[in-house]
Residue frames relative to the residue before (quaternion, step in Angstrom):
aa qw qx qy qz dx dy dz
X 1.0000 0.0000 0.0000 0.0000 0.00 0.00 0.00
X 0.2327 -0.7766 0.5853 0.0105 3.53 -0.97 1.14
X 0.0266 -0.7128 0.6993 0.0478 3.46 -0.43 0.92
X 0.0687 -0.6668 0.7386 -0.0714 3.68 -1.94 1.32
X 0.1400 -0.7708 0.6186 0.0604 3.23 -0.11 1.82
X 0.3976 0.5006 -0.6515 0.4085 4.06 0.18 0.70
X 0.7286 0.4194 -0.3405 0.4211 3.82 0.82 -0.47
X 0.5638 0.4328 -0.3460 0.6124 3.88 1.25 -0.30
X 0.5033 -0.5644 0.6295 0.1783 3.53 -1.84 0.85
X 0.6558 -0.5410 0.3934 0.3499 3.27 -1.28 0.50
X 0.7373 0.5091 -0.2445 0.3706 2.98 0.75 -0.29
X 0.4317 0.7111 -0.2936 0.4709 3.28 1.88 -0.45
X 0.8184 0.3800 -0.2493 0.3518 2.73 0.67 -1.98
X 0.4308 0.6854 -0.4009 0.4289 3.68 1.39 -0.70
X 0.6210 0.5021 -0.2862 0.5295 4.03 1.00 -0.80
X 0.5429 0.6371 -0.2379 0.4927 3.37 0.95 -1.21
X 0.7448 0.3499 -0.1716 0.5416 3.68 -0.01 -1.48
X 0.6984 0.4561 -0.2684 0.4818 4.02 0.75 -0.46
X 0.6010 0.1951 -0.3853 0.6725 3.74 0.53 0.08
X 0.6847 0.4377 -0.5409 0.2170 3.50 0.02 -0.09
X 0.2629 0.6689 -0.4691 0.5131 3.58 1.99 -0.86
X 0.8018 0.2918 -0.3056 0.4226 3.34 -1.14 -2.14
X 0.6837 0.4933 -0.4843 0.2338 3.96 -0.21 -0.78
X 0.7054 0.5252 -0.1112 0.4628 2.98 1.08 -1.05
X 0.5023 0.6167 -0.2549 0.5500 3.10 1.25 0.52
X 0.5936 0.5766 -0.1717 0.5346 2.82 1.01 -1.55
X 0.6388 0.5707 -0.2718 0.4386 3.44 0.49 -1.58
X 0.7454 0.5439 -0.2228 0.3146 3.54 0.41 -1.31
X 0.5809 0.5578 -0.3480 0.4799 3.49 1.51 -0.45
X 0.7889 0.3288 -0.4206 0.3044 3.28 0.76 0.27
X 0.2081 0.6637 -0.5584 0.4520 2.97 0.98 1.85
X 0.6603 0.6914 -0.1232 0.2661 3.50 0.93 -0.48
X 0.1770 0.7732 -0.5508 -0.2596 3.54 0.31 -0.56
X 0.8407 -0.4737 0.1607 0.2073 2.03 -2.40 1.50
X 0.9022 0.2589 -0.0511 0.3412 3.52 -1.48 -0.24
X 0.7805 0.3595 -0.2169 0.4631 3.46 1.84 -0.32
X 0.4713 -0.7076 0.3756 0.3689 3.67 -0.82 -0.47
X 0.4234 0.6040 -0.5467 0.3964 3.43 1.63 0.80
X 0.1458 0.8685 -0.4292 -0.2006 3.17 -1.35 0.47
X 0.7505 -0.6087 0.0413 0.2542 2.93 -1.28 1.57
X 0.7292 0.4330 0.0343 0.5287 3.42 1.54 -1.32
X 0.0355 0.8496 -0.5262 0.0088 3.43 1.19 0.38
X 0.4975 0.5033 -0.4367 0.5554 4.36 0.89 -1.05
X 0.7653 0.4807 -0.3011 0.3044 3.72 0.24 -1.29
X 0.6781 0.5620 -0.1917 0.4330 3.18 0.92 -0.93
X 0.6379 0.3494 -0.3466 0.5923 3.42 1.08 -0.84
X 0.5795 0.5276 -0.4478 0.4305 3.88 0.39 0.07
X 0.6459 0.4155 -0.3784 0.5168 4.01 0.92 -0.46
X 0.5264 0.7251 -0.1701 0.4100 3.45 1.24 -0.75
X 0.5992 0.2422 -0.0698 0.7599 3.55 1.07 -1.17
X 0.6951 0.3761 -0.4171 0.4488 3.94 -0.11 -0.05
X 0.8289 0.1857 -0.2633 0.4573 3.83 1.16 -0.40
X 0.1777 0.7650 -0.4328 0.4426 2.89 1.71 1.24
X 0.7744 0.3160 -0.0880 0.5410 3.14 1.30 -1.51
X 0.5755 0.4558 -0.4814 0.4788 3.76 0.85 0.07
X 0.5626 0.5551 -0.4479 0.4180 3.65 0.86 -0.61
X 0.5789 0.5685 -0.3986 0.4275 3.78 0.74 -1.69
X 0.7335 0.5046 -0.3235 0.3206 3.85 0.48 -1.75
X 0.7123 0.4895 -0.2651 0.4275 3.12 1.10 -1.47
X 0.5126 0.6053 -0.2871 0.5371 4.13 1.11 -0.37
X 0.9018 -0.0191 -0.2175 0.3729 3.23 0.55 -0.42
X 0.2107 0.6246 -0.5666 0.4944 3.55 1.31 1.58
X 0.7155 0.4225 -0.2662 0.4886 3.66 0.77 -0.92
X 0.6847 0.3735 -0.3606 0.5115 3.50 1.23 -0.03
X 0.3621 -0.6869 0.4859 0.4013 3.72 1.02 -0.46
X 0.5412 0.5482 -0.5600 0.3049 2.96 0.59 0.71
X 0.8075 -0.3783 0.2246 0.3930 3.84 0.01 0.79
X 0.0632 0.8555 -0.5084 0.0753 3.22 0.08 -0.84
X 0.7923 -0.4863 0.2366 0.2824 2.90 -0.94 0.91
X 0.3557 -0.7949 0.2138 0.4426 4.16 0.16 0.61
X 0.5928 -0.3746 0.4331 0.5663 4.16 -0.54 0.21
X 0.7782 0.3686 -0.1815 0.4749 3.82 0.60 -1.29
X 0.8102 0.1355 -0.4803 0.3074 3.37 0.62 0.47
X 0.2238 0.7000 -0.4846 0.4745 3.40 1.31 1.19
X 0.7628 0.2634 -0.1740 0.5643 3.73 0.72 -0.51
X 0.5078 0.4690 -0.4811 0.5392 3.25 0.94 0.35
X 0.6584 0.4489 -0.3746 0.4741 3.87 0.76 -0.81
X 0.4876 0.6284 -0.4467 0.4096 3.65 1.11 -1.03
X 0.7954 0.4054 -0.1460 0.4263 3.33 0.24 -1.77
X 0.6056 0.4919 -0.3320 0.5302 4.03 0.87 -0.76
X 0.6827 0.3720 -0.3576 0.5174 3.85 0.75 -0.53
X 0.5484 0.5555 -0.4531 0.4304 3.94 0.77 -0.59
X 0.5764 0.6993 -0.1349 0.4007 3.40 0.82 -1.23
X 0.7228 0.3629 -0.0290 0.5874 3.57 0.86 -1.31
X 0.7376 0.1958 -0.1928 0.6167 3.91 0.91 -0.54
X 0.6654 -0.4722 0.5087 0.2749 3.50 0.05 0.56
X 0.6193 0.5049 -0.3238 0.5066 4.24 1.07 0.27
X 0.2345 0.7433 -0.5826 0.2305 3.59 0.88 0.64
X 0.6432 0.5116 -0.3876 0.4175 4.18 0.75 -0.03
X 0.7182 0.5452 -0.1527 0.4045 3.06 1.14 -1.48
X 0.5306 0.4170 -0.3074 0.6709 3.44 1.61 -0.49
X 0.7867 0.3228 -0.3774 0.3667 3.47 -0.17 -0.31
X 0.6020 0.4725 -0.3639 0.5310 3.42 1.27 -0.01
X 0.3505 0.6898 -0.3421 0.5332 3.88 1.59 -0.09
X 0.8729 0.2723 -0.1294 0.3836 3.24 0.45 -1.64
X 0.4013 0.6757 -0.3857 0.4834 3.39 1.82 -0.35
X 0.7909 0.2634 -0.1387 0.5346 3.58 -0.05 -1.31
X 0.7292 0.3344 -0.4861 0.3466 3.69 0.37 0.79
X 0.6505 0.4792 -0.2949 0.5102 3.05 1.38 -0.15
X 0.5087 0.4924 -0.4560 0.5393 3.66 1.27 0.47
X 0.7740 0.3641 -0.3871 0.3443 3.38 0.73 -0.41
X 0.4205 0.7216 -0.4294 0.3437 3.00 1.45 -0.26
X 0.6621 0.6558 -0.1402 0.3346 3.01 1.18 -1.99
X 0.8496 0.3900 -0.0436 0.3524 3.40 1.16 -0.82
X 0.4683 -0.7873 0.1925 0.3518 2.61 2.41 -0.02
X 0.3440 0.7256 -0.4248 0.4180 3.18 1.69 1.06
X 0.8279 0.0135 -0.2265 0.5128 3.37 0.97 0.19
């Protein structure tokens, strides 16, 4: 899947950079175990942490116009961090289901 943010509005991509935040979150809980507050992967965690460190920075400054990091090299990091932790599906399923909703105008 190719994403070409010259084809998505500034706003879009601002959506874009915001489900990717919450996904990436999402992702990160499964450092944790269930039902407690130990967590299992702590190396892992501080890696989702410093990766939505930098989608937050991108998304922060799209809402300011000030550039921001590109849409394309956010999903490169997505995909360069899958790669490095053993989560190369789970990101690429990440980027599936945000870019369908994009596609359809759900967010």
């Amino acid at each position: 899947m190719t994403f070409y943010s010259e084809t998505i509005s500034q706003q879009q991509k601002i959506e874009l950079l915001s489900l990717l935040a919450q996904e990436v979150t999402v992702c990160a809980r499964g450092t944790y175990e269930a039902g407690t507050e130990k967590v299992l992967e702590p190396e892992l965690l501080r890696a989702y942490n410093e990766l939505l460190n930098r989608i937050t920075g991108s998304l922060r400054d799209h809402i300011r116009e000030q550039g921001g990091i590109p849409v394309e090299m956010i999903i490169t990091m997505l995909r360069e961090f899958g790669k490095a932790h053993n989560k190369e599906s789970l990101m690429e399923e990440v980027l599936t289901r945000v870019w369908e909703l994009l596609r359809k105008g759900k967010i």
